[in-house]
C-alpha positions in Angstrom: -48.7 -89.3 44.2 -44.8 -89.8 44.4 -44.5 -86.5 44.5 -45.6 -86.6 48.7 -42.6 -89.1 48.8 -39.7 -87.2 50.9 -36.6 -88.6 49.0 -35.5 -90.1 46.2 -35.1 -93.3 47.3 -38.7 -94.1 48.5 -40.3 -92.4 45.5 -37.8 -94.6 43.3 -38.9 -97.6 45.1 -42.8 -96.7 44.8 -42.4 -96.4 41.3 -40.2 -99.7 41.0 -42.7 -101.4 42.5 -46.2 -99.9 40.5 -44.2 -100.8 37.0 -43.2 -104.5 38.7 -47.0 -104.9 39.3 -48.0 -104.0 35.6 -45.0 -105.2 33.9 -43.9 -108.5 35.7 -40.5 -107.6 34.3 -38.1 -108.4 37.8 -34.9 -107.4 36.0 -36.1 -104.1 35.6 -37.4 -104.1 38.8 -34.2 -105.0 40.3 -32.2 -102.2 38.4 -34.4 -99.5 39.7 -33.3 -100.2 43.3 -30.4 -101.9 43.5 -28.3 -98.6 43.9 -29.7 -98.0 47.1 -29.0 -101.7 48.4 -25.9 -100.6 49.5 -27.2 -98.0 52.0 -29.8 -100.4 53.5 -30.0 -103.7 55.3 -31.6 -105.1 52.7 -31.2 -108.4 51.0 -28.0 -107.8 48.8 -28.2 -110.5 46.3 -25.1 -109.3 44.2 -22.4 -111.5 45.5 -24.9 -114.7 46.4 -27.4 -114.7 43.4 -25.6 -116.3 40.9 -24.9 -119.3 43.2 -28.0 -119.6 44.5 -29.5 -120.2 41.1 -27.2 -122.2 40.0 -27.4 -124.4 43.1 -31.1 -124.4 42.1 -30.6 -125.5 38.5 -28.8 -128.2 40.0 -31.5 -129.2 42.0 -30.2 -128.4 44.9 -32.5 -127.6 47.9 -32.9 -123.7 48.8 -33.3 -123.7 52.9 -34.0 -120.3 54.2 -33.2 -119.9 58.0 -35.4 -117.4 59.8 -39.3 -116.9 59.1 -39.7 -113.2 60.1 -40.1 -110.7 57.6 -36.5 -110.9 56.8 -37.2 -114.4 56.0 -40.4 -113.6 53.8 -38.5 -110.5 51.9 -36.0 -113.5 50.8 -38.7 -115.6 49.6 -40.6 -113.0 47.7 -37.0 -111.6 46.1 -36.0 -114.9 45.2 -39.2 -116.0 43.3 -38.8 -113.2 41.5 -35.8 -114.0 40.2 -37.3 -118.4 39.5 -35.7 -119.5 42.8 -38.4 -122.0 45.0 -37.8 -121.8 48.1 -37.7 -125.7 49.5 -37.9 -125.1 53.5 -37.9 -122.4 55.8 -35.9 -123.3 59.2 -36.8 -122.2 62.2 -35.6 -122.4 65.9 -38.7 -121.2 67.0 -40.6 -124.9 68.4 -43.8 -123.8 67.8 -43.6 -122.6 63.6 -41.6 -126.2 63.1 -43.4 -128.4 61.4 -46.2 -126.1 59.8 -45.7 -123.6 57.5 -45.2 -119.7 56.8 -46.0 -117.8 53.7 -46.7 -121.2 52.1 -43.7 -123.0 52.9 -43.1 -126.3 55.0 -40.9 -125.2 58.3 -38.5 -127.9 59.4 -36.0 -127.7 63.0 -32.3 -127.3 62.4 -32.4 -131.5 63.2 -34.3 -131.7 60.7 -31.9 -129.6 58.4 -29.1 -131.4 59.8 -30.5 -134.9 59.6 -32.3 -134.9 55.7 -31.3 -131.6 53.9 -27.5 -130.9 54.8 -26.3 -130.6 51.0 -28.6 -127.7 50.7 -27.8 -124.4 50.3 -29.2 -122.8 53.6 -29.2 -118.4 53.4 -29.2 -117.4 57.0 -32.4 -114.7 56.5 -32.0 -112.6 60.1 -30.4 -109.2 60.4 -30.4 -110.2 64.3 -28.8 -113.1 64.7 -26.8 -113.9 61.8 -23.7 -114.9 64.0 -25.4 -117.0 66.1 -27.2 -118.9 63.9 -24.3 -119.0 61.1 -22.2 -120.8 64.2 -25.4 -123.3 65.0 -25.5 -124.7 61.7 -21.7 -124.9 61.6 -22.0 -127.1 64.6 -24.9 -128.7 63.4 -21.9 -129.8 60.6 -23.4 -127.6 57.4 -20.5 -127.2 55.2 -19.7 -123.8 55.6 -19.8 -123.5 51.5 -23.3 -124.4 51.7 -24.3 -121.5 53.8 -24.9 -117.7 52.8 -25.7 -115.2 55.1 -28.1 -112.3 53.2 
């Protein structure tokens, strides 16, 4: 079947992710696809993951800002590497307060208020700047916040 694929890249992926689903093995999984991360605007994880798993062995909370499919392709990437996902964020009134793939959404008051020593990844390919300078005023420590 990969052979209807038109490139390399998509057939690579298709493959990646049939072995992923038989194997469970995420490291390999990651190695098969992680030399077209570069090319894409894909969640690049080589700079940020070490820090965000070790701000999660230190039981720091792992906020993710933005519940689009950005948002969700975080979540999925990040369990696969053991990372729980504490809250999604979410300007959007009307997702605050329930919850999207699973997870609890909170308002950035919320954030601010009860959760501002957590390392929040700013999800959105859209509106990275704007939201990166709202939860600077919103007085995140800049440290504590990533954008993917």
């Amino acid at each position: 079947m990969t052979d209807k694929f038109c490139d390399e890249e998509t057939r690579t992926i298709y493959k990646a992710r049939l072995d992923y689903a038989k194997n469970k093995n995420n490291v390999e999984y990651w190695n098969s696809i992680k030399k077209f991360q570069k090319n894409k605007k894909w969640i690049c994880y080589d700079k940020s993951l070490e820090l965000i798993k070790k701000s999660y062995a230190d039981s720091r909370e792992i906020i993710l800002f933005g519940c689009g499919n950005d948002g969700f392709a975080s979540k999925e990437t990040l369990e696969m590497f053991g990372v729980e996902v504490s809250f999604f964020c979410d300007n959007n009134r009307e997702l605050q307060g329930g919850s999207k793939y699973g997870v609890k959404v909170i308002s950035p008051k919320e954030l601010s208020e009860n959760h501002g020593d957590a390392i929040v990844l700013v999800t959105t390919s859209n509106h990275g700047d704007v939201i990166e300078k709202q939860l600077l005023d919103l007085k995140i420590a800049p440290k504590n916040v990533i954008r993917l």
